[in-house]
Structure formats: structure tokens, C-alpha cells
C-alpha positions as CSV (number, residue, x, y, z in Angstrom):
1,X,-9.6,28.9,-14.0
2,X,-6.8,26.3,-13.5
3,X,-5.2,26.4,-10.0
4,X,-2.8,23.6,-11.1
5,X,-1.4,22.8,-14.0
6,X,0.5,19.3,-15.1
7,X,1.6,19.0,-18.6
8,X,2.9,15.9,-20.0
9,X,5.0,15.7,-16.5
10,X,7.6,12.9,-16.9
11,X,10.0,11.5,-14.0
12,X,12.8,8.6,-14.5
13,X,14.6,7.1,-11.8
14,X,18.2,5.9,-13.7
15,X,16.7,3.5,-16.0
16,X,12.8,3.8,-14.2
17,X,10.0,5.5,-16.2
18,X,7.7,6.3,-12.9
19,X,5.7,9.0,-14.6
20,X,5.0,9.2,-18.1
21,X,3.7,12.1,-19.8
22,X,1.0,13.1,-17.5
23,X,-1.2,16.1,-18.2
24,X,-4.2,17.4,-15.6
25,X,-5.1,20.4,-13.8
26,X,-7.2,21.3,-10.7
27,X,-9.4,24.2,-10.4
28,X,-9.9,26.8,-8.2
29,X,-11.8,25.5,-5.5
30,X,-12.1,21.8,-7.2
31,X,-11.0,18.5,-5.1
32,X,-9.3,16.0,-6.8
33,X,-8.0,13.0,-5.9
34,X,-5.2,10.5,-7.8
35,X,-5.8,6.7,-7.1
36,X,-4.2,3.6,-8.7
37,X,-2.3,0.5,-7.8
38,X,0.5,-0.2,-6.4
39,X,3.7,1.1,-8.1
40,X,1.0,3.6,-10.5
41,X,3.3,6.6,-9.9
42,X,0.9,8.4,-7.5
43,X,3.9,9.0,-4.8
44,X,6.0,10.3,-7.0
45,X,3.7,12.7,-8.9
46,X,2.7,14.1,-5.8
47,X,6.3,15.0,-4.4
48,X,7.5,16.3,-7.5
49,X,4.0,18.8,-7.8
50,X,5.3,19.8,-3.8
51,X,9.2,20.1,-4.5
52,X,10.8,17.0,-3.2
53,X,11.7,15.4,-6.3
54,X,12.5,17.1,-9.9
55,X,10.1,16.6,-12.9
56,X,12.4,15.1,-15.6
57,X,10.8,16.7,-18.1
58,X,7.2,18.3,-18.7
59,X,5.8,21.3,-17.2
60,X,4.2,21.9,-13.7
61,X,2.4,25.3,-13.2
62,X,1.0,27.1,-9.9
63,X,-1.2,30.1,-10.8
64,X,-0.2,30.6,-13.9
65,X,3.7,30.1,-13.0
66,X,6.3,27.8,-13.6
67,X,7.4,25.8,-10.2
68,X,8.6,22.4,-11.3
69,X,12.3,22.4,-10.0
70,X,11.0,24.3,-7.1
71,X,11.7,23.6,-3.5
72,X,9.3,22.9,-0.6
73,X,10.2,25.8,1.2
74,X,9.1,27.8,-2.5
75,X,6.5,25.8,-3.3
76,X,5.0,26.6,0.7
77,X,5.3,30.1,-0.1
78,X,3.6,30.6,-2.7
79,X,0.6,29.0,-1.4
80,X,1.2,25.3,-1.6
81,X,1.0,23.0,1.7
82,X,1.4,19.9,2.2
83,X,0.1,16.6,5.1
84,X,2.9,13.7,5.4
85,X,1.8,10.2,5.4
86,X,3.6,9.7,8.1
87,X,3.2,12.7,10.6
88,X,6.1,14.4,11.4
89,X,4.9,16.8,14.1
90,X,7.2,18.2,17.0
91,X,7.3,15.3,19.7
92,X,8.0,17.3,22.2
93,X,6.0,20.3,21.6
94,X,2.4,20.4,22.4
95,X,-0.6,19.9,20.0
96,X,-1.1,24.0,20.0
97,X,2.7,24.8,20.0
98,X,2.6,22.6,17.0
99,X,0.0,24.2,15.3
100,X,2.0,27.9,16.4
101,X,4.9,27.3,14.7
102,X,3.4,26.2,11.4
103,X,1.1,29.6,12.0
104,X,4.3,32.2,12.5
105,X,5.1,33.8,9.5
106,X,8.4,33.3,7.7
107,X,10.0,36.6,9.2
108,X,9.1,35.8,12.7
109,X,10.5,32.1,12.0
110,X,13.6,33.5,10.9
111,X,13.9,35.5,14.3
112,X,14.4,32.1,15.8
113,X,11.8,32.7,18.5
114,X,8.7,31.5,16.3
115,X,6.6,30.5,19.6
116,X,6.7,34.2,21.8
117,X,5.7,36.2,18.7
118,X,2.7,33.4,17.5
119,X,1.6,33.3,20.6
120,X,1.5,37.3,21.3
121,X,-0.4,38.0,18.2
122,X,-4.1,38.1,18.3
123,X,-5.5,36.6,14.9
124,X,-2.5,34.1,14.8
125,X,-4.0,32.9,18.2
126,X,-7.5,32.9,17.0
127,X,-6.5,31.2,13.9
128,X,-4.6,28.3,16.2
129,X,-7.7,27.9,18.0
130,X,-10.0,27.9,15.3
131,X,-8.0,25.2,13.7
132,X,-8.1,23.1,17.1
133,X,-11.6,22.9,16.6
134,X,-12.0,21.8,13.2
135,X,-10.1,19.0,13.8
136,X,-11.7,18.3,17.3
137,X,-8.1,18.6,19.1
138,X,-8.9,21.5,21.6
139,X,-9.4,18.8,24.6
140,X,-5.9,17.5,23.6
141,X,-4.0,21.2,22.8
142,X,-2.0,21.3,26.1
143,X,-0.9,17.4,25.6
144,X,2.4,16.3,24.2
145,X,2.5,15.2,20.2
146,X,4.1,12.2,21.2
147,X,0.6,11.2,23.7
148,X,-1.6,11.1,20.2
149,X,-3.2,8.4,18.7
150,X,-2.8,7.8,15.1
151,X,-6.3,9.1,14.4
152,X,-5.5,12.2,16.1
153,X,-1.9,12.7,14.6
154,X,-3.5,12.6,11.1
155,X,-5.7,15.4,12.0
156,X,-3.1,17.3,13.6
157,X,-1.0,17.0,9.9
158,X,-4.1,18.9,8.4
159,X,-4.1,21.7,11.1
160,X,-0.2,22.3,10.4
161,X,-1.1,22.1,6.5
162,X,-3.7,24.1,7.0
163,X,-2.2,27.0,9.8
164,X,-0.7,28.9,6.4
165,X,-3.7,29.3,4.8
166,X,-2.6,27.7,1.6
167,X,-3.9,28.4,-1.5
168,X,-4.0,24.6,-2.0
169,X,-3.8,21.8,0.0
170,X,-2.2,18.5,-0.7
171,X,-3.0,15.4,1.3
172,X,-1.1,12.5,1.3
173,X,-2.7,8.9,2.2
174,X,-3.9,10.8,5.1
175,X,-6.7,7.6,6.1
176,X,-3.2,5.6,6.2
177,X,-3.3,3.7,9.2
178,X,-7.1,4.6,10.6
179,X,-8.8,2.0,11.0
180,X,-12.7,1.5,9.7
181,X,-14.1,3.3,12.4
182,X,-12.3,6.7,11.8
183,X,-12.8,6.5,8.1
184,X,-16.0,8.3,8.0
185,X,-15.0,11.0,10.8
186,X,-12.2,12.0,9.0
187,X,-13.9,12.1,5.6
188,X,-16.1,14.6,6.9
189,X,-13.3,16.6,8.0
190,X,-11.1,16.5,4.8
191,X,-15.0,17.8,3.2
192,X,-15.5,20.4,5.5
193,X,-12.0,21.8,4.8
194,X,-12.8,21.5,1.2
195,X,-16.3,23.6,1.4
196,X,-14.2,26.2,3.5
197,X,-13.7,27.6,-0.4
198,X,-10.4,25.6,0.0
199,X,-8.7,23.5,-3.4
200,X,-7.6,19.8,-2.3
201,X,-5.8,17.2,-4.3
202,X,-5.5,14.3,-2.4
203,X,-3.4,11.1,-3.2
204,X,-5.2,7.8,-1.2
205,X,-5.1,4.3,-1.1
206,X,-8.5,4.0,-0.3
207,X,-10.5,4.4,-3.0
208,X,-13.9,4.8,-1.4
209,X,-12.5,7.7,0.4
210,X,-11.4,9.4,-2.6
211,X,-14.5,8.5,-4.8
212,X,-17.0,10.0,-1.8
213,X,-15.1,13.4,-1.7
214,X,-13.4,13.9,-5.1
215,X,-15.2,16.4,-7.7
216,X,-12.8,14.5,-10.0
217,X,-10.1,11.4,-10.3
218,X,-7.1,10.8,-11.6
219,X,-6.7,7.2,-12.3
220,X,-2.7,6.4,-12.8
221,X,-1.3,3.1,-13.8
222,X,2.0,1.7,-14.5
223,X,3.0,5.6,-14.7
224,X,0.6,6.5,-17.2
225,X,-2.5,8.3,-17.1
226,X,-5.1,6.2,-17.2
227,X,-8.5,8.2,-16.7
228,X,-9.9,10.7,-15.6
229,X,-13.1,11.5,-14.6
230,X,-16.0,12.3,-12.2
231,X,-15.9,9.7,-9.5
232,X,-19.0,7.9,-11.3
233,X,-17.2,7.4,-14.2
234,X,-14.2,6.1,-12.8
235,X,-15.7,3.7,-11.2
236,X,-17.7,2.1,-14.3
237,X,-14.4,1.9,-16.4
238,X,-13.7,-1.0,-17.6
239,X,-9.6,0.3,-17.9
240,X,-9.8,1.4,-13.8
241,X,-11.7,-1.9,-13.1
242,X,-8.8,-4.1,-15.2
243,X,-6.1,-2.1,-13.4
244,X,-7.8,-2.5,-9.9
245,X,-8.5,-6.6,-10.6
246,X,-5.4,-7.3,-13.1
247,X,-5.7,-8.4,-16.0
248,X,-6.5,-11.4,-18.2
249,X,-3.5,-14.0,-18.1
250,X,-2.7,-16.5,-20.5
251,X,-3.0,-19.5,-17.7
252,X,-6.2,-21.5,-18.4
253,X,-4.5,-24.5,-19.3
254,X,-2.1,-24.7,-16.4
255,X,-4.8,-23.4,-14.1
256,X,-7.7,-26.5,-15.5
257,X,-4.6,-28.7,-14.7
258,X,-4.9,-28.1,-11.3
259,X,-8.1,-27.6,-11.0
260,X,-8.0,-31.9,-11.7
261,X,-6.2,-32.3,-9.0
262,X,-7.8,-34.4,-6.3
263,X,-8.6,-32.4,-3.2
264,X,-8.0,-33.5,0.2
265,X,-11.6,-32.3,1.9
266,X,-11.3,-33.8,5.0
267,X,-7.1,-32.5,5.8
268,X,-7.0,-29.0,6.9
269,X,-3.6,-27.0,7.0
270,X,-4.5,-23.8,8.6
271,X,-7.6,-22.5,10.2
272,X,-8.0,-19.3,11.8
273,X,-10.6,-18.0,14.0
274,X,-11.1,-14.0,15.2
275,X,-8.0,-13.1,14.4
276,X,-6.9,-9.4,15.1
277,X,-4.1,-7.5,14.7
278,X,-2.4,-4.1,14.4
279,X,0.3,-1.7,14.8
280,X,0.6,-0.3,18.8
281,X,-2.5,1.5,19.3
282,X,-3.6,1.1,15.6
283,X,-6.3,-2.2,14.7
284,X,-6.1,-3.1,11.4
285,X,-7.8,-6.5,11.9
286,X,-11.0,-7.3,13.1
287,X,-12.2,-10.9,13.7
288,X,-10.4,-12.9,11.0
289,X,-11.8,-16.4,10.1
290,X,-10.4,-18.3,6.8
291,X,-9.6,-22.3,6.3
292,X,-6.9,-23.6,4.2
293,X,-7.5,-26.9,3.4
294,X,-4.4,-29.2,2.3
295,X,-3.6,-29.1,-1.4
296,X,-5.8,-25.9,-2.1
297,X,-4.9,-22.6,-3.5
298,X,-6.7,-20.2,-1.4
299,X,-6.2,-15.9,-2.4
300,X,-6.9,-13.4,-0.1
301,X,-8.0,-10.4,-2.6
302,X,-8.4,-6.9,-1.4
303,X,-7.9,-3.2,-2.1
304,X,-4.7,-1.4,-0.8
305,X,-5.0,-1.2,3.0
306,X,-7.8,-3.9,3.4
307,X,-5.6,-5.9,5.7
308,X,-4.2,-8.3,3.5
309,X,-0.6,-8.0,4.5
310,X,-1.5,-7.2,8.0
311,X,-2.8,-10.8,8.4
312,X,-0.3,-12.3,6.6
313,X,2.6,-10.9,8.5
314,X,0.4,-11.7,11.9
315,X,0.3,-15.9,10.5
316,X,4.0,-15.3,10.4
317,X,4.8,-13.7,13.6
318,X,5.8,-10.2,12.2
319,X,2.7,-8.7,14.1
320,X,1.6,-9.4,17.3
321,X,-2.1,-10.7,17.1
322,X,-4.9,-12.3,19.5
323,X,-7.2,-15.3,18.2
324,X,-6.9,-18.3,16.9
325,X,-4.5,-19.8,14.0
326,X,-3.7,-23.6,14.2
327,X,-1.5,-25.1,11.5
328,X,-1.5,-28.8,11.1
329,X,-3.5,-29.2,14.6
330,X,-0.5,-26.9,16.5
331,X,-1.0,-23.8,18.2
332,X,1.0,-20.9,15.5
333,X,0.9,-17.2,17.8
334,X,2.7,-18.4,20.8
335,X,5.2,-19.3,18.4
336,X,8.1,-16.8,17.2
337,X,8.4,-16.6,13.2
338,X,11.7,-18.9,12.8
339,X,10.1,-21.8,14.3
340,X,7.3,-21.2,12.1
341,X,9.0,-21.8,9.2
342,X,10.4,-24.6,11.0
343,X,6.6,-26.2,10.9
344,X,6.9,-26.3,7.3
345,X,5.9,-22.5,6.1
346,X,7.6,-21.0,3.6
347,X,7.3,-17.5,3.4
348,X,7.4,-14.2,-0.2
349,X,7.1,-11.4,2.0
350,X,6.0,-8.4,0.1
351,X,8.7,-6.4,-1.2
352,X,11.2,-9.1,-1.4
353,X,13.2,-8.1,1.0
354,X,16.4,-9.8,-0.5
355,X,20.1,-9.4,1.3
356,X,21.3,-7.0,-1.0
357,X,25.1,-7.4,-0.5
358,X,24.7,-10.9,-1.2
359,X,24.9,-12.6,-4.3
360,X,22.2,-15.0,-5.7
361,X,23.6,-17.8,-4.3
362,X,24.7,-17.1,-1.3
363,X,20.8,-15.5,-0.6
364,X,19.5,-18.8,-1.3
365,X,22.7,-20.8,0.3
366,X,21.8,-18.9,3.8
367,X,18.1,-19.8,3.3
368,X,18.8,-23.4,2.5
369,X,21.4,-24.0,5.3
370,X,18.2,-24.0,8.0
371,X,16.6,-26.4,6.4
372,X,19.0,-28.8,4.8
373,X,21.7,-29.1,8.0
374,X,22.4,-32.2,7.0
375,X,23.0,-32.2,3.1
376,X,21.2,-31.2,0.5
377,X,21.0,-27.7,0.3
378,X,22.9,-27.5,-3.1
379,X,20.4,-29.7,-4.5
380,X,17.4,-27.9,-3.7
381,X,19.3,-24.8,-5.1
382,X,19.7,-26.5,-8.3
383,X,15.5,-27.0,-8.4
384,X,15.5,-23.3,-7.9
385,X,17.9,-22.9,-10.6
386,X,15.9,-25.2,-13.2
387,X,12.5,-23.6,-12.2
388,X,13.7,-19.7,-12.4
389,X,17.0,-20.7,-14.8
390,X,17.5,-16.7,-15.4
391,X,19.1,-16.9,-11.3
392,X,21.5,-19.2,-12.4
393,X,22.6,-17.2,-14.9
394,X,23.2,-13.9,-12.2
395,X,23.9,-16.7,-9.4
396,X,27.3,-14.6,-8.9
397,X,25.8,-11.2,-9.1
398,X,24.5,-9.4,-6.0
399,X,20.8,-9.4,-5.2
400,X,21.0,-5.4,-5.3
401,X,22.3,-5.5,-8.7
402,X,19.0,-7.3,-10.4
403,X,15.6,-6.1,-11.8
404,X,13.1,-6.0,-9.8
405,X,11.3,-9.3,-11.4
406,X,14.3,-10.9,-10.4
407,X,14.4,-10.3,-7.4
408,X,11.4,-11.3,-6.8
409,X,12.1,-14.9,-8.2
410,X,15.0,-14.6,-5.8
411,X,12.4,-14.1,-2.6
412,X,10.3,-17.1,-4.7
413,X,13.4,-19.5,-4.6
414,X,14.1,-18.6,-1.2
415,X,11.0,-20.2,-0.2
416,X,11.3,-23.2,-2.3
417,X,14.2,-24.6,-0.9
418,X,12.8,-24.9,2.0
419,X,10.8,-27.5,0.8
420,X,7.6,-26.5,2.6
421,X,4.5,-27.5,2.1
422,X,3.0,-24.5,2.3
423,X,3.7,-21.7,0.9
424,X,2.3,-17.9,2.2
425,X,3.0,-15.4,-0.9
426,X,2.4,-11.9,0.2
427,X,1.8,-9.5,-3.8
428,X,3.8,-11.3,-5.9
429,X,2.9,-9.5,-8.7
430,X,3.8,-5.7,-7.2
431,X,5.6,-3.6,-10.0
432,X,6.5,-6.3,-12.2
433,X,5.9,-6.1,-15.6
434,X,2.8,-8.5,-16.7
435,X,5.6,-10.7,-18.6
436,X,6.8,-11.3,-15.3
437,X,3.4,-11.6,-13.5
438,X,2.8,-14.3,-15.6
439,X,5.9,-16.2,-15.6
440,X,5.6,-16.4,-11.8
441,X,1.9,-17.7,-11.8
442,X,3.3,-20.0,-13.9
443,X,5.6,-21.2,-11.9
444,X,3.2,-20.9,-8.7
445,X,0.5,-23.3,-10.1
446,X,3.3,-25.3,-11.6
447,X,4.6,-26.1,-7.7
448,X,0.6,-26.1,-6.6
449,X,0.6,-29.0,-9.1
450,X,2.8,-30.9,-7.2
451,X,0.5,-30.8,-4.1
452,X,2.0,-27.7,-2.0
453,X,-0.2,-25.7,-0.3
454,X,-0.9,-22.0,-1.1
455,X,-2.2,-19.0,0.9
456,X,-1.8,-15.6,-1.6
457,X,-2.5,-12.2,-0.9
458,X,-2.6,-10.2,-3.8
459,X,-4.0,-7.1,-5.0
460,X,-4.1,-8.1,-8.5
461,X,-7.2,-9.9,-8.3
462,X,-8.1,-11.1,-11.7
463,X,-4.5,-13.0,-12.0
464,X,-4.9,-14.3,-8.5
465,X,-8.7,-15.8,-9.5
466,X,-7.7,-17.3,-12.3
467,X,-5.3,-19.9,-10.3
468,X,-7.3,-20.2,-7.2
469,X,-10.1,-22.7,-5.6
470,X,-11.0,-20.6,-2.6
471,X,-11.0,-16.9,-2.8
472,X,-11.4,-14.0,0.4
473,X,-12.1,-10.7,-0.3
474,X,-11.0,-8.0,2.5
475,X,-12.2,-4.9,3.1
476,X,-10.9,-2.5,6.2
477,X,-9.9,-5.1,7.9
478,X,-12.7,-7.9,7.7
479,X,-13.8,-10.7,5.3
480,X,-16.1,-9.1,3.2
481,X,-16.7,-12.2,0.9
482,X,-15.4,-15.1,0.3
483,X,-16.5,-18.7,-1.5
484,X,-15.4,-20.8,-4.2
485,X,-13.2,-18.6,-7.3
486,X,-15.1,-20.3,-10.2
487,X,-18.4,-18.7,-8.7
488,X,-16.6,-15.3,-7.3
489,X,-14.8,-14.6,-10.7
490,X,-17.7,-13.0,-12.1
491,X,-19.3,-11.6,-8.9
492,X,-19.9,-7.7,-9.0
493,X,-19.3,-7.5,-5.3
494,X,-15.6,-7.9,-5.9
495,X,-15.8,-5.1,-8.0
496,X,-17.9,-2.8,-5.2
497,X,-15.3,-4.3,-2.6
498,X,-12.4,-2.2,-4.6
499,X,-14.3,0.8,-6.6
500,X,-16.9,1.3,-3.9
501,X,-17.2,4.4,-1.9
502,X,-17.1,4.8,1.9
């Protein structure tokens, strides 16, 4: 008997298809999980199955009812719980008074003394304490929210999903954050919730989490359903695989020009050695080592939340980090990220990250001004102009006002008129259409053919092979491969490293 029921579920965002037609159900008692790339709709179908956003069209049904349209507060009612990806507990409360509240029933919440009557009532006590156990926080209960680790907050959002008793349970990107080590502590816990009799669907990033627990996936991309599946099956399609590494670009010629290009074996650009980084109390790198050599394309490949970012942000200065990275024989972490750039490292942060308010030009005018002080800058915003000639056209238009392809040649001119020699692009390819993916690897091994240096990180790993010499494959945090791309393009392992389970 279906539990849950999506049919043909479709949700737009003004001119934004971000869910198109989708049709699954779950089970009583069944766990599924929804994976895909970035931008594959997975956030979005998840919030409007718990009430946050409206289905534009299509049906969603809970035990044999209509609830799209529904609110949270409904949809928690009638049996339907859900974990944050970022936790949202009670700062101030402890771990058990957290746990309380979500316990106490809607009548006693409504009192406005939720904690005296939870804590007065015999099962609702029992039940707190039972759920301190499952997820190992009893030794913590009397402690402050606000003293937890992330490992620990994570399992505290699945003791406040779970203190209702739901009917179903859904979990979002809950391994967000943990780093390798809690991985496999917390997948035992997400199973042993399940084999209390209890239905999960669970949205994740990381795939070999989702494969090792899921009876069966959802595979999304581009908004569309693209299988589903037991978790075997997924992960020998050749459509998942494609989504997961990109696919095939029309670049062989461009990319067999530079591939001629006469390398410089002897000049290296970057090196770094045991490199780690993280977020406060959260590691998310562990003993980094890569070389960039001058004049190479080097990609860093990886599935969502390998790290890839992470280590790109911490070779900019955006994270503190610990190790080793020396560009052009000088020291880079004592340095802040400005002067950075001002070594000759031009940055495409993920995301853009464009001055909305400003228009084309005056985006690329601020950028320019840093590096040109003396003259110049208008002729370096000309080469932007001739190499991406659609920003001249909107050169008077505000940044906020363009597609998102746009604005990602936007970030890619910012960085060229710096004039660096070398170039860190953080997924240049997220949520563009493939007309746009390839127009930007175009342009990419077009300026790598003048002799810049480029370190990518990029998800979409096919594309990324195609134009590179030297590829690194991440996983949790580590190099889990890495070698020449001609010999990696074929290699299985670069498969395992994104389809594999934990």
C-alpha cells in the first residue's frame, strides 16, 4: 500500500521549471531516498511534499488524501515529520528540553507551558528517554543545544523528527557537514530508525549513504525524473552515471589543441602538501596533496560534499586551513584572500556571487580597478566583452536582472580582467543549461590556450575530463585518485568514487 503518493508534481519558480512532472510513491514501511546533481530539483520536491512550498500543478497524496497546498503545521499532524539540514534546535534549551517540546502534544503546546506538562507525564518522559538513547545523547541531555557538535546536532534533528511518532519521516541531507568518520555511525542510526517499522524518504548528497540504506532511489535531474530503481540498478545506469559525470561535449578539437601545447615540466605554480580544513569544529579536509604545474589544466572531480569547494575556498583564504600551499615559491595561508589575488589568482567562486545592484559594467569596472590602477582597465573590459560578446550587449543592465548562464560569464569576466595567470574555477557548469556548459569550456580551453593556468573543481566530471591533463578525484574529504585524464577518462574507479556505497 502506497504511504506516499506524487503524481506528475510540477513546481515553477516565475519563469523556472524546477520540477517537472514527477510521479513516485513510497510504501508503507519502504525507505527511499532522492539523489541527483546539483540544481536536480531534490530541495524543492522535498519541501513542497512537507508544506513549505506549493506544487504548481500535479497531485501529492498522504494516505490516501490530498495535501499538496498543505502547511507544515498540517502536514505534521497528520503524521508527516520532518529533520532540517541545518538544525534548528532551541539554543538555549537543553538536549532533553528540546526533545520535550517536540514530544507535547498540540493541546498542551497551545497551553503555552509545553515543558511542565511533558515533563509530568509518564510515557512522554519515557518516550524522551528512549529517544536519548537511540541517538546516543543521554550523556549530553542536561547540556545546552548550543554546546553540540555538528555530529550530535544532526542526531538531535532526528530525535525532534522523531518525538511525534510520525507516520513518516523525512530527512533532509542529514550527513551534511559530518565528516568521514561519522558517516557510518549515523547510517546505522538512520537504519535502525527505519527497522523500527518506521517509513523514511530521505533526500542526500551523498550518494553512498543513500545507496547503502535505500529499498529504492529516485534519481532527479534537471527537474525531471530520471530513474528509479533498487539501489543496484541505479547505480549501473548508464542515464544516472551520465548525469553524475556530465555528459559528452562537442570539444575534442579545441581540447587536442591544447593538448599540443608545450608543457612546462620543470615550473610549478601551486603545490600543496596536508592540507586540512573545515568549518569551526567540523573537518572537511584531511591531508590534501595536489601539484599544479605551470601551463596545465588540472580538475579536481568529486561527488557533492567530497571537499572540492572546501579546498578551493581554503587556497583562497575563505577557510581557515593548516598545511602547506606555496604558489610560485611563496608562502599562500598566512596570506589574507585580497593579497592573493594580488599574487596573480583569479578567482569563479561557486555560485557567482555577482553584485546584484550593479550593472555589468560597473561589476567588472570594480573588479578591474584593483588590478589596472594605472590604466587599462577599460581595455581589459573590452577582452571580456569580445570573449563573452552577449555582456556587452546587457553591459547597462543589472547583474540581478540576467539568466543565470549570464551571470556566470559575468563571475568568468570578472576574473579575466585581472589578467591572472592562474585561474581557480569553483563548478562552472552548476544549473546551466548544456548550451551554456559548453560555451564556457569553450571559452576556458580557449584562454588555457593562451598559456593561463587552470585549477577546476567541478562536479560535472565527464566535461571537466575532456579539457584537462591532470585530473583528482575527491572523496570525503581525501584524494582518492588522481593521474593523467587521458588514462582516468575511462577508469571505473571514477565511477565507484560517485555511485559507490558507504
Amino acid at each position: 500500500m502506497a504511504l506516499l503518493e506524487i503524481d506528475q508534481v510540477t513546481v515553477r519558480f516565475g519563469g523556472l521549471t524546477a520540477l517537472s512532472d514527477v510521479s513516485f510513491d513510497v510504501a508503507d514501511g519502504e525507505f527511499v531516498s532522492v539523489i541527483g546533481p546539483n540544481g536536480a530539483g531534490k530541495t524543492t520536491l522535498f519541501n513542497a511534499i512537507a508544506g513549505a512550498i506549493k506544487s504548481t500543478s500535479g497531485t501529492i497524496r498522504f494516505k490516501g488524501s490530498e495535501v499538496q497546498g498543505s502547511k507544515p503545521a498540517h502536514m505534521s499532524h497528520v503524521g508527516v515529520r520532518r529533520s532540517f539540514q541545518v538544525a534548528r534546535p532551541f539554543s538555549s534549551m537543553t538536549v532533553r528540553e528540546n526533545i520535550q517540546v517536540a514530544s507535547a502534544k498540540k493541546a498542551v503546546l497551545h497551553s503555552g507551558r509545553c515543558l511542565g506538562p511533558a515533563r509530568r507525564d509518564r510515557r512522554t518522559r519515557e518516550h524522551v528517554e528512549e529517544l536519548l538513547g537511540l541517538v546516543d545523547l543521554s550523556a549530553w541531555a542536561d547540556r545546552k543545544a548550543s554546546e553540540l557538535n555538528i555530529g550530535a546536532l544532526r542526531r538531535l534533528e532526528i530525535a525532534r523528527a522523531l518525538a511525534s511518532e510520525p507516520s513518516l519521516l523525512l530527512l533532509d541531507e542529514p550527513a551534511a557537514g559530518i565528516g568521514v568518520d561519522g558517516l557510518r555511525p549515523l547510517a546505522e542510526l538512520i537504519k535502525g530508525v527505519h527497522e523500527r517499522g518506521l517509513t523514511v524518504l530521505l533526500v542526500e548528497h551523498n550518494v553512498g549513504l543513500a545507496l547503502s540504506l535505500s529499498d529504492r532511489v529516485v534519481v532527479l535531474d534537471e527537474g525531471h525524473l530520471l530513474a528509479l530503481g533498487t539501489p543496484e540498478q541505479v547505480r549501473n545506469d548508464e542515464r544516472v552515471i551520465s548525469a553524475y559525470l556530465g555528459r559528452q561535449g562537442a570539444r575534442q578539437a579545441a581540447a587536442g589543441v591544447v593538448k599540443g601545447l608545450p608543457m612546462k615540466a620543470e615550473a610549478v605554480m601551486l603545490e600543496v602538501d596536508g592540507l586540512t580544513a573545515g568549518y569551526g569544529r567540523v573537518p572537511v579536509l584531511y591531508g590534501i596533496s595536489l601539484t599544479v604545474l605551470e601551463g596545465q589544466f588540472v580538475t579536481i572531480v568529486g561527488a557533492n560534499g567530497a571537499g572540492k569547494t572546501t579546498l578551493l575556498q581554503a587556497l583562497m583564504g575563505l577557510v581557515p586551513a593548516t598545511g602547506v600551499a606555496v604558489f610560485r615559491g611563496k608562502p599562500l595561508l598566512p596570506q589574507p584572500a585580497h593579497r592573493r589575488v594580488d599574487l596573480g589568482i583569479g578567482y569563479v567562486p561557486e555560485g557567482r556571487h555577482v553584485f546584484p545592484a550593479l550593472t555589468v559594467d560597473e561589476n567588472l569596472q570594480l573588479t578591474a580597478a584593483r588590478r589596472h590602477e594605472k590604466g587599462g582597465s577599460g581595455r581589459a573590459i573590452d577582452e571580456v566583452y569580445e570573449v563573452f560578446p552577449r555582456l556587452g550587449e546587457r553591459r547597462r543592465q543589472t547583474s540581478r536582472s540576467l539568466s543565470g548562464g549570464e551571470q556566470q560569464m559575468l563571475a568568468f569576466g570578472r576574473a579575466l580582467v585581472l589578467d591572472a595567470d592562474f585561474l581557480i574555477l569553483d563548478e562552472i557548469s552548476l544549473g546551466l543549461a548544456p548550451v551554456v556548459v559548453d560555451r564556457l569550456y569553450d571559452v576556458l580551453l580557449e584562454i588555457h590556450g593562451r598559456g593561463k593556468t587552470i585549477l577546476l573543481a567541478e562536479q560535472n566530471a565527464r566535461v571537466a575530463l575532456e579539457a584537462a591533463d591532470m585530473v583528482y578525484v575527491m572523496e570525503a574529504g581525501r584524494i582518492a585518485l588522481q593521474g593523467p585524464a587521458a588514462e582516468l577518462r575511462t577508469d571505473p574507479r571514477i565511477v565507484e568514487a560517485y555511485l559507490s556505497s558507504l
